[in-house]
DRENLUMRO-691350 format. One line per 8 residues: number of its first residue (from 0); their letters; for each residue x, y, z of C-alpha. Coordinates in Angstrom, 1 decimal. Each point is the difference from the previous one (the first is absolute). Layout:
BEGIN
NUM = a = X Y Z ~ ...
***
This chain:
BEGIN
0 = xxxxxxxx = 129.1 35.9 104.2 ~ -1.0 1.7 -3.3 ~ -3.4 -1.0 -2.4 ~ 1.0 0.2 -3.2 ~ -2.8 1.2 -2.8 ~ 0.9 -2.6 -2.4 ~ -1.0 0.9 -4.0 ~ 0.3 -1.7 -3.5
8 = xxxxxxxx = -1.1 -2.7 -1.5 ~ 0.8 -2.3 3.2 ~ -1.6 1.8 2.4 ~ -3.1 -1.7 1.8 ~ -3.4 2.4 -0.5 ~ -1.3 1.1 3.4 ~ -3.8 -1.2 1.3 ~ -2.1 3.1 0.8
16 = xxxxxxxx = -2.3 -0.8 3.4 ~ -2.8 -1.0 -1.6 ~ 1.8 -2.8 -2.7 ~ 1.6 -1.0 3.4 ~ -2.9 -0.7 1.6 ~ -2.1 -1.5 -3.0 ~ 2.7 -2.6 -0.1 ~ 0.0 -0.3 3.7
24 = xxxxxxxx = -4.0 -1.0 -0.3 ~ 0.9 -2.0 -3.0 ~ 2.0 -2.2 1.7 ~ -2.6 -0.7 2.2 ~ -2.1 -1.0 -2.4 ~ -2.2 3.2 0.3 ~ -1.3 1.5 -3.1 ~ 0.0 3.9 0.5
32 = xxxxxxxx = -1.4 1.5 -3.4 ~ -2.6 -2.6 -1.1 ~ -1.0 0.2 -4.1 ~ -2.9 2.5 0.3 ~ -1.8 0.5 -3.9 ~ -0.8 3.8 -0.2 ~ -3.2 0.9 -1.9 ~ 0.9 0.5 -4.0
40 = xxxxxxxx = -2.0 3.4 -1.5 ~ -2.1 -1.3 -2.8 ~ 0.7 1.2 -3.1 ~ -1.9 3.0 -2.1 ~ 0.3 -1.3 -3.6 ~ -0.7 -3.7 0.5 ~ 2.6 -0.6 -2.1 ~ 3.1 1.0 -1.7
48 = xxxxxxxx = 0.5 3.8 -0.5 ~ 1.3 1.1 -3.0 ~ 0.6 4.0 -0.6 ~ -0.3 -0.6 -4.0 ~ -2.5 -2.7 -1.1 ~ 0.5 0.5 -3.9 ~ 3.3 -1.7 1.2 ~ -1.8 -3.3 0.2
56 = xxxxxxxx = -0.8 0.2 -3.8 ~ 3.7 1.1 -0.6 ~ 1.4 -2.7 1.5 ~ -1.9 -2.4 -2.0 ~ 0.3 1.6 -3.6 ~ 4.3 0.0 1.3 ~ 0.4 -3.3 -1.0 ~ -1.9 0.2 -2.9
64 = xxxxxxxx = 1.4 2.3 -1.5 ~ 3.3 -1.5 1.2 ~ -0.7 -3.2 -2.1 ~ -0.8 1.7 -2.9 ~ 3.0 2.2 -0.5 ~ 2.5 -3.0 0.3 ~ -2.1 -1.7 -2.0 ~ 0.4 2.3 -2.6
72 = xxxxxxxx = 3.7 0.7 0.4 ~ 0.9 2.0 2.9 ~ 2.0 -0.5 3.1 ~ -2.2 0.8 3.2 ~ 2.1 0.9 2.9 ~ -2.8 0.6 3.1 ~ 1.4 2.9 2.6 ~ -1.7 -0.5 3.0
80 = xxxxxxxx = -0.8 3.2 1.8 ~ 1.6 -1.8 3.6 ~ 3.6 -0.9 -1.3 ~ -0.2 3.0 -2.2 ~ -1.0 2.2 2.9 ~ -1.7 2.5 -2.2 ~ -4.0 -0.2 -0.9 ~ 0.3 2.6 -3.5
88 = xxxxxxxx = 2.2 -2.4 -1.9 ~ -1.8 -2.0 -3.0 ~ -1.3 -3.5 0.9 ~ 2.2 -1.7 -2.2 ~ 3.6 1.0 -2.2 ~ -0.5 -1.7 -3.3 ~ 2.3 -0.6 -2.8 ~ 0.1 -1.4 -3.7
96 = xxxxxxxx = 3.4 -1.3 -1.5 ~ -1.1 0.2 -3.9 ~ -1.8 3.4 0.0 ~ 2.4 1.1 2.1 ~ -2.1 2.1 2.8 ~ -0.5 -0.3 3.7 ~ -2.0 2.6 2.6 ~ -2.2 -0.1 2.7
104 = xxxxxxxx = -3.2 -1.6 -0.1 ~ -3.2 1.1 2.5 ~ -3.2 -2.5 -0.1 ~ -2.8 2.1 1.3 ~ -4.0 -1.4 -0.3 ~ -1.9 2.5 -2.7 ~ -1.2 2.7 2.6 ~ 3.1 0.0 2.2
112 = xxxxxxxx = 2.1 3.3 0.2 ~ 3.6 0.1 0.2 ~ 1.2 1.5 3.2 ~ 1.7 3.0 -0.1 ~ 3.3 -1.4 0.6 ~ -0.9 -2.5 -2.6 ~ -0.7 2.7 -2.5 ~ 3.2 2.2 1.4
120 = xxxxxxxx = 2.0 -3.2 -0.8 ~ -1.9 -0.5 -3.3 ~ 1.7 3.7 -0.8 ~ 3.3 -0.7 1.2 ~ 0.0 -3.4 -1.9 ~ -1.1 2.5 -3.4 ~ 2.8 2.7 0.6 ~ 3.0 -2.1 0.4
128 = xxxxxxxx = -1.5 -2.4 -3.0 ~ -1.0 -2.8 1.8 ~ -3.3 -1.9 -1.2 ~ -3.0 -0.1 2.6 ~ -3.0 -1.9 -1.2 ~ -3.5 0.3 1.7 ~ -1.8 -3.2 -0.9 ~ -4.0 -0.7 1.0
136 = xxxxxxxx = -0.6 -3.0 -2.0 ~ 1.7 -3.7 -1.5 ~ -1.1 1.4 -3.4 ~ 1.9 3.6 0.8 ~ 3.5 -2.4 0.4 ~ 0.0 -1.0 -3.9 ~ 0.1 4.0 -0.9 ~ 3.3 0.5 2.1
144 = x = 2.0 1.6 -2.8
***
């Protein structure tokens, strides 16, 4: 009489010796790998990490500046660097319908620096006649021309 290797969808998975004799134990009502807690490293920083810490100021002038330029007219479209999948990009793609302008728009706090891919985009946004505005400041969002 032939075995047959049976394969797809229906077939059963095979045990390997040691799931085999795990359940074996099991049904005996002996535990064979008990919860053991392994010792956690402690941690350098006491804290959270963060590579950039100007971005802590950043991300609380954002929304400032945010609220301001629809307050005074524009349509703020944030581009988050996760769905976007790409870090140079501006912080936010704003728009006016009456003066009739839209471009990028980069919040950084008074003595960041742009990256370099931030300034490489800031170039490519120049030659193909795109605006790219650098803003440091609420006040700096009225002079958007």
């Amino acid at each position: 009489m032939d075995k047959h290797k049976w394969d797809g969808p229906a077939a059963k998975p095979t045990l390997t010796m040691g799931q085999y004799v795990k359940g074996l134990l099991a049904v005996q009502g002996v535990d064979v790998f008990k919860d053991v807690k392994l010792p956690r490293k402690p941690r350098n920083d006491k804290g959270t990490h963060r590579s950039h810490p100007n971005k802590r100021e950043e991300d609380a002038l954002r929304p400032l500046v945010r609220d301001e330029l629809r307050r005074l007219g524009w349509k703020v479209v944030r581009v988050e660097p996760a769905v976007r999948g790409e870090f140079n990009l501006g912080d936010f793609w704003i728009s006016h319908p009456f003066k009739k302008k839209a471009g990028w728009c980069e919040v950084k706090i008074p003595s960041g620096k742009l990256s370099i891919g931030q300034e490489e985009f800031g170039m490519e946004c120049y030659l193909c006649k795109v605006r790219y505005w650098v803003i440091r400041s609420v006040e700096e969002c009225r002079g958007i021309v």
